[in-house]
N, C-alpha and C positions, 0 to 999 in steps of 0.2 A: 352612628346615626343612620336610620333608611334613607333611604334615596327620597322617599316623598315626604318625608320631614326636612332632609336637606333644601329640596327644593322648595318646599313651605318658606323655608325661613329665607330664604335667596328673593323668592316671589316678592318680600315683605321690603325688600331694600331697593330703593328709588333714589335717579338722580333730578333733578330740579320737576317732579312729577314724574319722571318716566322708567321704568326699569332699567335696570344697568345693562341686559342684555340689549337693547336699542344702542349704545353705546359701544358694544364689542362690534355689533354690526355696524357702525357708523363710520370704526376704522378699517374693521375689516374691507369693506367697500371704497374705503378714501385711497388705499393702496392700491385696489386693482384696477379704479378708478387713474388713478398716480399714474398707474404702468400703460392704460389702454389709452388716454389720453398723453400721453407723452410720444407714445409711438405713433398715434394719428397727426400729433402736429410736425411731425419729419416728415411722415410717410408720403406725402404726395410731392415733396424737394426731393427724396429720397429715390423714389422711382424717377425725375426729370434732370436729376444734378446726378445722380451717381450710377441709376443703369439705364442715362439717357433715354426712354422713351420720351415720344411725344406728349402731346400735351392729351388730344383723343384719347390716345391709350393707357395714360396714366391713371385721367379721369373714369374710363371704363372699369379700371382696376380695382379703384378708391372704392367705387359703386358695389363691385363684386366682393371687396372684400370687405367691408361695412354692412353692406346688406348678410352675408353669410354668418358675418359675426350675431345677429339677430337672427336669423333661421335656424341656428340649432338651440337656441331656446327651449324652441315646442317638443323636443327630444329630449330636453335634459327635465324637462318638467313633466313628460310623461313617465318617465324612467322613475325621476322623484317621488311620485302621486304615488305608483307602480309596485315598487321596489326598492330605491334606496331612502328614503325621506331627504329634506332638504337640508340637513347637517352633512352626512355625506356627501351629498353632491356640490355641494359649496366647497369641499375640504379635495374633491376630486378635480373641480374646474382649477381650482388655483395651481395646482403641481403640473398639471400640463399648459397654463397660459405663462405660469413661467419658465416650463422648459422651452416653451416657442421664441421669446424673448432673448434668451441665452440663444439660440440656435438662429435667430437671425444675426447677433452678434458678434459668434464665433466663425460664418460663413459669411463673411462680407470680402470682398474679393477686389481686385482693380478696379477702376469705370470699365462700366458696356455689360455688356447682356451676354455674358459668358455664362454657358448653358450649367455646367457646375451650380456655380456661385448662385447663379438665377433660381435653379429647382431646391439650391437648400432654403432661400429665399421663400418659396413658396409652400415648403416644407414646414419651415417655422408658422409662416403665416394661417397653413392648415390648424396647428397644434392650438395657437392662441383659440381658432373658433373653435373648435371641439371644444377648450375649454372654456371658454364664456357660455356655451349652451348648458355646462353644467352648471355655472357657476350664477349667470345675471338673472333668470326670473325665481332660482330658489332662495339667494338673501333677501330681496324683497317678500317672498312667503315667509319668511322666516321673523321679519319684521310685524308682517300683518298676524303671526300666530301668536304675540304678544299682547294680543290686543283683543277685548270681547268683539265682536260684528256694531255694536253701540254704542263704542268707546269712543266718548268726543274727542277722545287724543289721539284718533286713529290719523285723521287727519294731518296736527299738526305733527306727530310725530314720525311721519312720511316727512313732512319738510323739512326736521330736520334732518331725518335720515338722508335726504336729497342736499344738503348741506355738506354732509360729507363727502357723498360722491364729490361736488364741487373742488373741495380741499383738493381731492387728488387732482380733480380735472385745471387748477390750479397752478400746482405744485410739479404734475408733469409736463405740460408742456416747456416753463421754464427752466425746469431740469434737465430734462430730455433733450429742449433744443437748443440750450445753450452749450452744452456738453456734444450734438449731435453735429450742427452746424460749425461750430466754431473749434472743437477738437478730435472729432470726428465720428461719422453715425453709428459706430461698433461700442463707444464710450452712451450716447445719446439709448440705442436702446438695450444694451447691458444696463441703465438707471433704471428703465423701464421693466428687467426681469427683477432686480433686489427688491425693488417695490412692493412686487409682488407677494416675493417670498416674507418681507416684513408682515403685510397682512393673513398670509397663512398662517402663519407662527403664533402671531394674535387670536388667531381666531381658534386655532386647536387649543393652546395654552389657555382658554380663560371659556372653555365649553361651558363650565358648568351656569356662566351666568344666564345660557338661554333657559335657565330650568327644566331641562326636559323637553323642549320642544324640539320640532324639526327632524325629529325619532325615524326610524324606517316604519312603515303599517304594516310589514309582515317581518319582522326577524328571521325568524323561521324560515322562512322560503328562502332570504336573501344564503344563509347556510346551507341550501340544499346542491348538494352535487346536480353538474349538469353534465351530458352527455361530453362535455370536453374534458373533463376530471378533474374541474375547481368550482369554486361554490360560486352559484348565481353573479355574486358579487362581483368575484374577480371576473368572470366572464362578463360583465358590463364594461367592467375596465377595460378588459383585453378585447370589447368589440367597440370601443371607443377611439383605442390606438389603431385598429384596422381602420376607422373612419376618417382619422386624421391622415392614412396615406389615402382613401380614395376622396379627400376632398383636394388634397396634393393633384390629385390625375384631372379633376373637371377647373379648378381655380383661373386654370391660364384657358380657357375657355370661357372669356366673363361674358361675352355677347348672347353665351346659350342660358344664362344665370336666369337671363332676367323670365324665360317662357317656363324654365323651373320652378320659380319664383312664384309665378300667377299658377301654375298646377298644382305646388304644394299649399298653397294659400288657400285654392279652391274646398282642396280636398278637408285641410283641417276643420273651416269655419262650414262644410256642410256636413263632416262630424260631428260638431260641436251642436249644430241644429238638430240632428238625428238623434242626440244624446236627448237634448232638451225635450225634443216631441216624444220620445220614445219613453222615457224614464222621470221626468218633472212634472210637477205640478203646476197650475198656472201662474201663480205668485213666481214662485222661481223660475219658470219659463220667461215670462215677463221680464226678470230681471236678466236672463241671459240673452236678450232682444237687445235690452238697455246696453250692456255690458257691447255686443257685437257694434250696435252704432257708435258707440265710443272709441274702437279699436276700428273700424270704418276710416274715422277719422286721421286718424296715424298716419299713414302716409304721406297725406297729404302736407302736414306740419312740418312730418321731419324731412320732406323732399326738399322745403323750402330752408330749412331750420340748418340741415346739414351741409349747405354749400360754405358753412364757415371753413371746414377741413380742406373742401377743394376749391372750388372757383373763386370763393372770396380770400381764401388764403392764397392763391396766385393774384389775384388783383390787387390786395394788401402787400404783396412783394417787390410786386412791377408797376403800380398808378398811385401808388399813398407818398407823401411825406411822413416818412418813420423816422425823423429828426427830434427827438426829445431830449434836450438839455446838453444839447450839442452830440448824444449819442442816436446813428443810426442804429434803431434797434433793429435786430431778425425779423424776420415776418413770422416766426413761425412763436414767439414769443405770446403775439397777439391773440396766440388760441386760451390764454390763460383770462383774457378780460373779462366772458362771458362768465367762469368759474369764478370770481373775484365777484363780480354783480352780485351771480350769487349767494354768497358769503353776505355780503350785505344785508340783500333782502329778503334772503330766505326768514329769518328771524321774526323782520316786519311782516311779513304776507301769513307766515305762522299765526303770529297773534292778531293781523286782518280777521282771520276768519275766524278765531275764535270769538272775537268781541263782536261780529257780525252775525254770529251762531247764537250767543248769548240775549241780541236783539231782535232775532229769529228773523234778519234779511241777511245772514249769510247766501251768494249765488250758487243756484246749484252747481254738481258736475257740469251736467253738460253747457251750462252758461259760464260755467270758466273756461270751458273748451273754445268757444265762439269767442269770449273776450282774447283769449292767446291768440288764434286767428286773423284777429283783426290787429295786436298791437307787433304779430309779424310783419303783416303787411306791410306795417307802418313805417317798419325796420328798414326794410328796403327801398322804400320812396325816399323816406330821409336821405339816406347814401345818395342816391341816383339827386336828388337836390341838391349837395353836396358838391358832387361829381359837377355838376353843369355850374354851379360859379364859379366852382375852380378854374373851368373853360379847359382852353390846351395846356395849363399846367397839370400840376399831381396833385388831385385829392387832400386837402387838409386834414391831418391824423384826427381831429377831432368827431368827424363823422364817421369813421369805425369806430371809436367808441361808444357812438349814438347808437349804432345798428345793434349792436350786442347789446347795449343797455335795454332798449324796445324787444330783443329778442330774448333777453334774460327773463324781463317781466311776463312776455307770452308765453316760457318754457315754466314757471312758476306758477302759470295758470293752467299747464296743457300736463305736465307729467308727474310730477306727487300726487297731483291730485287726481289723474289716471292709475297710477299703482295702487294708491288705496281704494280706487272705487273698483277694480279687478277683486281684488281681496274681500270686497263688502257683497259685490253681487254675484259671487261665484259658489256653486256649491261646493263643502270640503271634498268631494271626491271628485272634482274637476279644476280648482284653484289651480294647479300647477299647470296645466296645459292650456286652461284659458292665459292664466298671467304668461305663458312662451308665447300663444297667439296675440298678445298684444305685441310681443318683441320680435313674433312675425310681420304683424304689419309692420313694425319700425323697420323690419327690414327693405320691403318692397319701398319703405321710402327711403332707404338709403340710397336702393340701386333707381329709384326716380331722381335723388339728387345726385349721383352719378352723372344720367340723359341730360337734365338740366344745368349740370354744368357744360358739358360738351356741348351744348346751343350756344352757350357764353364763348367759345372760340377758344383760341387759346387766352386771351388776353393782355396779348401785347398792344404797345402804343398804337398802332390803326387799326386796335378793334376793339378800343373803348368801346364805342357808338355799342357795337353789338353785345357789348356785357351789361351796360344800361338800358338798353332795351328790353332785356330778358328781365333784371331785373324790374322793372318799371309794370311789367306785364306779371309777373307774379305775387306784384306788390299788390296788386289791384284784385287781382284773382282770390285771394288768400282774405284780403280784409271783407270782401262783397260775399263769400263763402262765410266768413265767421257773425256775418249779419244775420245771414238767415237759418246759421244754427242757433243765434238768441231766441231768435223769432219761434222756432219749433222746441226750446229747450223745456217748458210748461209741461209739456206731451211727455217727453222721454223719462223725465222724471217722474212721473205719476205711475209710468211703467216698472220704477226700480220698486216700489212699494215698501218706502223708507220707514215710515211710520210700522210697519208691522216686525220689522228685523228684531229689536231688543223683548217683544214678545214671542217672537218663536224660540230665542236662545233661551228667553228663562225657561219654555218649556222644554 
């Protein structure tokens, strides 16, 4: 049978409405999801329990390497766009996030900051970002190329796809740090490389359900010998593994991260306008206005959004009653609640908007943006109310539940429905490097929740006060900001020029 017959008849086969290949992506992403969340919820005990830094420092790290993890994005998506399409580069992120994984595992050394143990340490840590830049904005391309630009399922089937992620986000922290904390962190992120490799195997093994998509745009080129005497290809590869040792050299350098950070930031999104002014038409100019104030907003959510990893994951270690059913549980256990919400509501928020669609008052993008805004805020005043009945005792477990549940619903308002609107208003020959510059700006809010946890102090017992304060002040920041993105949301959308999308594709 041809290939475009095969794929015909592949096209023809759906699981509950949606293509099967949304589903290979679904686990594909719950594994490396599995692996990246499991290692997050060690890694800041990991840095303060096992190669004792401080708490400043550790924080700076978390920042630096969160954020990094999010800046090679916009490289693996231009590369993607480029040269290898986003089958390959999903197939290439995974074999190097899980050799980092294994290599922080196999180099784990006594306590202390033994230079050794420290640089494989950092080594590994290089590897996983090189490979998430290949690997996190081209499955979500890969996702959105299943889908017409006008497909009411584009939507819900981001949410589930964000489902998935969840599962891992889930499934490793528990894994990870029951296995890391309690028999030790070489066991905790060796979980975190098989993980990995389960979803590779997945995802090569069962290619053909993407029917074709995700293909390279030049074959040809990728086969052409380059001045190093291997074909284009492997010369991405082999200047990817160079990259992974020079982010090894700048990594323990996090303080210089962040002026990088706003330079390479600069530079992309007045690319990306250059592009626009230079080569668009006003329609799609327009929509790539709409797209930039969306990703505008990024930082600022996940600045707030990402202190679950660090600051609130040391206050949840040292100020909570983790007392449930007579077991003190880990602290580090508690990064799975927010994936668990998810799991829940992803489902319901799914069919939200489509029966809201259906009654034509579904909210736009960006008034889902502004609703998450506000119901972060929220997240964190809750706790900080919390905090003060308790008085001079410890936090009643039931208000980190509260915070992740208020911060589950604003992440279900802020990021599916940010990936698919990347994918809706992006031109094809810019999709891959807008959807990195969206995981650009996630980065700069990584390395802002980073700074903002380090405002928080360390958070021992006499410096409550100073972790409720910070929080209490970004609680208010975050919901007063999501106000007056409802208020301008009317504007931005008239910019995406919704209505005309399903007419340009038929033509």
């Amino acid at each position: 049978m041809a290939s475009s017959d095969m794929n015909a008849v592949e096209a023809g086969k759906t699981w509950l409405g949606h293509p099967r290949g949304l589903y290979l992506l679904f686990f594909a992403e719950m594994w490396e999801r599995f692996s990246y969340y499991g290692m997050r919820a060690i890694l800041i005990f990991y840095l303060t329990k096992h190669f004792l830094f401080g708490e400043d420092k550790a924080y700076l790290l978390y920042g630096a390497y969160t954020s990094l993890v999010y800046i090679t994005p916009v490289i693996g998506g231009y590369l993607s766009d480029r040269f290898l399409g986003p089958r390959k580069a999903v197939t290439a992120g995974g074999v190097f996030i899980a050799i980092g994984h294994f290599l922080i595992a196999v180099t784990e050394g006594p306590g202390g900051q033994q230079p050794f143990y420290l640089n494989g340490f950092y080594l590994a840590l290089a590897s996983i970002i090189v490979g998430t830049g290949f690997l996190k904005a081209n499955v979500s391309v890969l996702v959105g190329e299943l889908y017409p630009r006008d497909d009411a399922r584009r939507d819900p089937a981001f949410s589930i796809f964000y489902m998935g992620i969840n599962m891992g986000g889930m499934l490793g922290p528990i894994v990870c740090g029951l296995l890391g904390e309690l028999w030790g962190w070489n066991w905790g992120f060796g979980a975190a490389g098989v993980g990995m490799l389960l979803g590779l195997a997945g995802f090569v093994g069962l290619k053909p359900w993407l029917l074709g998509k995700g293909e390279s745009p030049a074959p040809q080129m990728l086969r052409e010998r380059t001045s190093a005497g291997v074909s284009r290809e492997w010369t991405i590869y082999l200047g990817a593994t160079l990259g992974v040792f020079a982010i090894w050299g700048v990594i323990r350098y996090a303080e210089l991260l962040g002026y990088a950070l706003l330079i390479f930031s600069a530079l992309t999104v007045g690319y990306i306008l250059w592009r626009s002014f230079a080569t668009l038409g006003k329609v799609e100019r327009d929509r790539m206005f709409a797209a930039l104030f969306l990703i505008a907003l990024n930082p600022l959510f996940w600045g707030l959004f990402e202190q679950t990893g660090s600051s609130l994951n040391i206050f949840t270690d040292r100020n909570v009653d983790r007392v449930i059913l007579g077991w003190n549980v880990p602290a580090s256990l508690f990064q799975s609640v927010n994936s668990i919400f998810i799991i829940l509501l992803a489902p319901i928020f799914a069919v939200l908007w489509t029966v809201l669609d259906k009654r034509r008052v579904e909210p736009s993008s960006t008034a889902k943006f502004g609703i998450g805004l506000i119901l972060c805020g929220a997240g964190f005043l809750v706790l900080v109310a919390g905090a003060a009945m308790a008085g001079q005792g410890l936090t009643p477990v039931i208000f980190v539940f509260l915070i992740y549940l208020f911060h589950t619903m604003a992440e279900l308002c802020f990021s599916p429905v940010g990936l698919s609107a990347m994918t809706r208003l992006s031109v094809s020959s810019m999709v891959g490097l807008v959807m990195g510059t969206w995981f650009l700006a996630m980065a700069a809010g990584n390395f802002i929740a980073g700074l903002i946890a380090r405002a928080t102090g360390s958070g021992e017992a006499g410096n409550v006060v100073q972790v409720l304060d910070v929080y209490t002040k970004i609680g208010w920041f975050s919901a007063i900001v999501g106000a007056l993105v409802l208020l301008i949301s009317p504007r931005i959308t008239r910019m995406m020029h919704l209505d005309r999308i399903g007419t340009e594709d038929n033509a």
